[in-house]
ZAMARGU-4260 file (C-alpha; in steps of 0.2 Angstrom, whole numbers, plus 5000, padded with zeros to 4 digits):
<rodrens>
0) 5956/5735/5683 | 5948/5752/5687 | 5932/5754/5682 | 5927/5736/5684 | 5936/5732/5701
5) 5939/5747/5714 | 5949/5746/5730 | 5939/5735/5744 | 5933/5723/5732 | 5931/5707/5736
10) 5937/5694/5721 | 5931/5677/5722 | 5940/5667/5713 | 5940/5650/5705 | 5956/5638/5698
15) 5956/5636/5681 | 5953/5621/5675 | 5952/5620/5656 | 5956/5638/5645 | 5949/5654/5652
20) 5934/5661/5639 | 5942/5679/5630 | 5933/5694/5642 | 5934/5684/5657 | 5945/5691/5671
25) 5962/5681/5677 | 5972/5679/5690 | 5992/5678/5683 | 6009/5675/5692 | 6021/5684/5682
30) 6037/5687/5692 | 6032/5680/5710 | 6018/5695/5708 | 5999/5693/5704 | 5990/5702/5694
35) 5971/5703/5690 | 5966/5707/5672 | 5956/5701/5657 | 5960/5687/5645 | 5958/5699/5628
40) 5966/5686/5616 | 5976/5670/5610 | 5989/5667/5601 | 5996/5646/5599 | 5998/5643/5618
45) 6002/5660/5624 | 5987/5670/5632 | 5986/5689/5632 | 5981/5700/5646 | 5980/5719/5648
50) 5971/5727/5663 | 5956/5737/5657 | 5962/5753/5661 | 5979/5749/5652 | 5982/5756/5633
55) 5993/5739/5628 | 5993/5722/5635 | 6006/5714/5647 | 6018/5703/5639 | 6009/5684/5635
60) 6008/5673/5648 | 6008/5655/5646 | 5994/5644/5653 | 6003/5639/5669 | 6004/5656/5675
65) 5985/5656/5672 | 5980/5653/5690 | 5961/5655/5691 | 5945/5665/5685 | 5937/5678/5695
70) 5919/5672/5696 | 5913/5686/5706 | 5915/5703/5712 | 5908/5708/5729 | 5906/5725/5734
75) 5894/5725/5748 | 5886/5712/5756 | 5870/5712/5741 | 5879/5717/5728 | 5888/5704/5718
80) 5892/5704/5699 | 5905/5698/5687 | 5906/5709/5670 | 5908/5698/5654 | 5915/5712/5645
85) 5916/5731/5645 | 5905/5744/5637 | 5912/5758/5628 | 5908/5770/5641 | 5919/5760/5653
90) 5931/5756/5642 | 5933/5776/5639 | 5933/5776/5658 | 5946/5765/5662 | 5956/5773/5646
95) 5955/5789/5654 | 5959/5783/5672 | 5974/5774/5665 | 5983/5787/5655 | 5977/5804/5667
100) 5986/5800/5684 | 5979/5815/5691 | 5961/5810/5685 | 5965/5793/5693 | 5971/5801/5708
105) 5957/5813/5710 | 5945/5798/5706 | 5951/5788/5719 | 5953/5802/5733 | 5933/5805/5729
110) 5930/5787/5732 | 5940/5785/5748 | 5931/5800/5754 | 5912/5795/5749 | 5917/5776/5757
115) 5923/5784/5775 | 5908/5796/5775 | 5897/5782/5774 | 5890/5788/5757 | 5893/5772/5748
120) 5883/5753/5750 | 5902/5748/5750 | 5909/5741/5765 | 5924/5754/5769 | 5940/5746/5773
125) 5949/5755/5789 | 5967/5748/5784 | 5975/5745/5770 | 5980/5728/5776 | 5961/5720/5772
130) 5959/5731/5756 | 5960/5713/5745 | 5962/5720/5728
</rodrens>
C-alpha cells in the first residue's frame, strides 16, 4: 500500500459493520492471508480491492472476507491520519513503486536507513517481528 502505508506503521482497525465506503482501506482474508487495500468498486455483492501501488485489482472478494476498515494510520506517536483517497501525485508514486522493483527497493533501503539513523519522527522498528504492516 506504498505510498499510503510504509513498513512500521501502525493500522488501527475497526470490523465492519455495514458496507465499507469506495476509497476506504480494508482488511481482506483471501486464502488464510490478509491483505490491506482500498475498496475501489462494486459490482452486485462482490467488492473489488487493488493495493495502491498495484496496476490491476485483486480478484473480487465477497463481503465475508471484508474483515474491517482501517480507521487510522499511526506513524509516530503525534502523527495519526487515515487518507480518504489518493492524489495524482501519489497515485503516480505508488504506480511507479509498484511496477519499478529496483525503484521500490532503492525506496525502501532509504527509508530503513533514514529510520535507523534516527532521521525520521517514525518510531524505527528493531526486528522484523514488531514491524505490523
Amino acid at each position: 500500500m506504498l505510498p499510503v502505508i510504509w513498513p512500521g506503521d501502525l493500522l488501527h482497525i475497526e470490523g465492519v459493520c455495514g458496507d465499507p465506503d469506495i476509497g476506504d482501506i480494508v482488511l481482506v482474508d483471501r486464502e488464510e492471508r490478509f491483505f490491506v487495500h482500498r475498496a475501489i468498486g462494486r459490482a452486485g455483492d462482490l467488492w473489488i480491492v487493488r493495493g495502491d501501488a498495484l496496476r490491476r485489482p485483486d480478484p473480487p472478494v465477497i463481503a465475508s472476507q471484508l474483515l474491517g476498515r482501517v480507521t487510522m494510520i499511526s506513524s509516530s506517536q503525534d502523527d495519526c491520519r487515515l487518507p480518504r483517497g489518493l492524489s495524482r501525485l501519489n497515485r503516480l508514486s505508488g504506480l511507479l513503486l509498484g511496477e519499478f522493483n529496483l525503484l521500490r527497493s532503492l525506496v525502501l533501503r532509504l527509508y530503513a536507513r533514514k529510520r535507523r539513523a534516527g532521521l525520521s519522527d517514525w518510531p524505527a522498528v528493531d526486528s522484523p517481528g514488531e514491524s505490523v504492516v
